[in-house]
N, C-alpha and C positions, 0 to 999 in steps of 0.2 A: 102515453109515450110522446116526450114532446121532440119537434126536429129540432134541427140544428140552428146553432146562434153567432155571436158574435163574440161568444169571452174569450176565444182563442186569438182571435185578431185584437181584442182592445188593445191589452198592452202595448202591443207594436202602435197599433193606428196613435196611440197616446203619444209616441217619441217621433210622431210622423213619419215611420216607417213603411213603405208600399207590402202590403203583403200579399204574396198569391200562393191560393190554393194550388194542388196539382191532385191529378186524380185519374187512373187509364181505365180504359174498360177492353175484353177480347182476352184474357190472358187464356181461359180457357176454352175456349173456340178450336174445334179441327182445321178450321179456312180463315183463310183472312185475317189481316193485320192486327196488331197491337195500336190502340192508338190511344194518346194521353191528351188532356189538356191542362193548361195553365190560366187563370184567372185571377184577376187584379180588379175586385170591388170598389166601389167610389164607398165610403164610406156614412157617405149623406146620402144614397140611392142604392140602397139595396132591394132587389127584387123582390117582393112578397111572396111567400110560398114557396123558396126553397127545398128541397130535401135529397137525399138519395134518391138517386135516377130512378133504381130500379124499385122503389115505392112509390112512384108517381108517376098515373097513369100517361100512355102513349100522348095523348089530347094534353094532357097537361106540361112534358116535357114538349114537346111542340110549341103552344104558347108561351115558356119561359125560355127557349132559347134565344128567340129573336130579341126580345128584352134584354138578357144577361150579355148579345152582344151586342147591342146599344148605348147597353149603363155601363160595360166595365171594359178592360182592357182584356183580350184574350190571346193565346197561343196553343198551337194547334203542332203535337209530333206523331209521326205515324210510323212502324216498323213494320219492314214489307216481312211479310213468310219469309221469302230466301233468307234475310237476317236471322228472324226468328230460328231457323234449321242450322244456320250455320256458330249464332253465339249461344242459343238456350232461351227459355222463354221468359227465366227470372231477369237475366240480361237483357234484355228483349226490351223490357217494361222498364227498364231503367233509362233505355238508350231513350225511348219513345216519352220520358219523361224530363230528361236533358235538352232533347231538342222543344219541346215544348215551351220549357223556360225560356230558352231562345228564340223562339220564335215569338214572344211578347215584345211587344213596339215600345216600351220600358223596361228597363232594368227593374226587377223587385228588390229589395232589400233582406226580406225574408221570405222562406217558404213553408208554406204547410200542406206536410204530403199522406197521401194515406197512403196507410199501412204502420208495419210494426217497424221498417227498416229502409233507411237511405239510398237512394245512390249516390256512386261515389263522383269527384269533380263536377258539384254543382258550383255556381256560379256565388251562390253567398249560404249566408247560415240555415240551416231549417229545421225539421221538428217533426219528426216522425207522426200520426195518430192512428190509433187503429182505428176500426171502424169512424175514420174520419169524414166518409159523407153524409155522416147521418149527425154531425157532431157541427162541423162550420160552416158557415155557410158559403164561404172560398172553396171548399174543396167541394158540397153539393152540388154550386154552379160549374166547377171544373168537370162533375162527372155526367151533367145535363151537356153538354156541349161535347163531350167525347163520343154518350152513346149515341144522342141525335147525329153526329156526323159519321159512325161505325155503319150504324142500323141505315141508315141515306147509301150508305155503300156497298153493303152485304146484297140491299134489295135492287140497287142499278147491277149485282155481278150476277144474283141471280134473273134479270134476261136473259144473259146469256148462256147461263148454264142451269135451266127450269127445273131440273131432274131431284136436286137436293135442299127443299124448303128453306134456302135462305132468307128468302126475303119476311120469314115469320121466326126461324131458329136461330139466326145470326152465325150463323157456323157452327153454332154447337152441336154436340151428337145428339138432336132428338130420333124418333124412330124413322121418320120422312130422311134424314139425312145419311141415317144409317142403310137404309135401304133403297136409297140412291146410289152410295158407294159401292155397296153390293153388284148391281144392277147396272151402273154406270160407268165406274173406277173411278180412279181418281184424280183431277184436275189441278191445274197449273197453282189454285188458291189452296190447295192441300197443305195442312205443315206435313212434310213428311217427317220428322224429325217427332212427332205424338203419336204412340201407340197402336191406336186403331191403325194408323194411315199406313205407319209401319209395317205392321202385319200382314193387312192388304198387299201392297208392293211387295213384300219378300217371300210369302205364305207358297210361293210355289217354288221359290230357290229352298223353304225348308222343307219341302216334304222331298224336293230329290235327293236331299242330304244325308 
């Protein structure tokens, strides 16, 4: 299985087009933000060893972030929970992927974003792909710079809140977390608006019911 490359970007890079990947990671997490990035490769300096975050060990996304933000141009969007609860979590990832674009210190020209679907009011044309981090290597580095700054932030909340293995499960439901909730309730990084968290919170308005 070979990772990802550049035949997605050539054509544009050929019409001297800026291209950047976009790519979130968090959608599925009980706690804690959505957060996207945007990356803008130099063409003549691509990072060696790119690929999907989540197939490249801890040590290794470590090592490639500081480089990818050296070589390329990046942008960085984050959507707090409260957003998350109040527009939805597919909206969610969308907002967290606008501001991202924006927040790169260049305009891009094009974008290449993973997934199979758009958001809407981006800034210029773009290009849906599915399993895009594993495909170019604009959107890998977009998803190496997303999880390293999620997982940098999951492990600074869990100080403060020691009870639900964040700092190893990144908010997702593993059993530590599950039974933290149980045992602890539920905290201000909860999406209440997911299920579990849901039930927790109301599970005693529905039994008086």
């Amino acid at each position: 299985m070979t990772g990802p490359d550049t035949s997605l970007e050539s054509p544009f890079w050929a019409e001297g087009a800026l291209v950047a990947g976009v790519d979130e990671v968090g959608r599925g997490p009980l706690a804690g933000p959505v957060v996207a990035a945007a990356v803008i490769l130099d063409p003549a300096q691509i990072p060696m060893g790119l690929n999907d975050s989540k197939k490249l060990t801890l040590k290794r996304r470590e090592a490639l972030e500081p480089i990818i933000r050296a070589q390329a141009q990046v942008g960085l969007g984050v959507t707090s929970v409260e957003e998350i609860d109040e527009i939805n979590i597919l909206q969610a990832t969308y907002l967290a992927m606008r501001r991202a674009v924006a927040a790169l210190p260049v305009q891009p020209t094009h974008l290449l974003i993973d997934g199979n679907r758009l958001p809407t009011d981006l800034p210029c044309p773009a290009t849906p792909v599915v399993k895009g981090d594993g495909k170019s290597v604009s959107i890998s580095a977009a998803s190496i710079v997303a999880k390293i700054w999620r997982d940098n932030l999951m492990r600074d909340l869990a100080q403060q809140y020691p009870h639900y293995g964040w700092e190893t499960n990144a908010g997702y439901g593993s059993k530590k977390h599950m039974d933290g909730l149980r045992d602890f309730g539920v905290t201000p990084h909860h999406r209440r608006s997911f299920a579990p968290i849901h039930n927790i919170l109301y599970q005693d308005a529905n039994v008086r019911s």
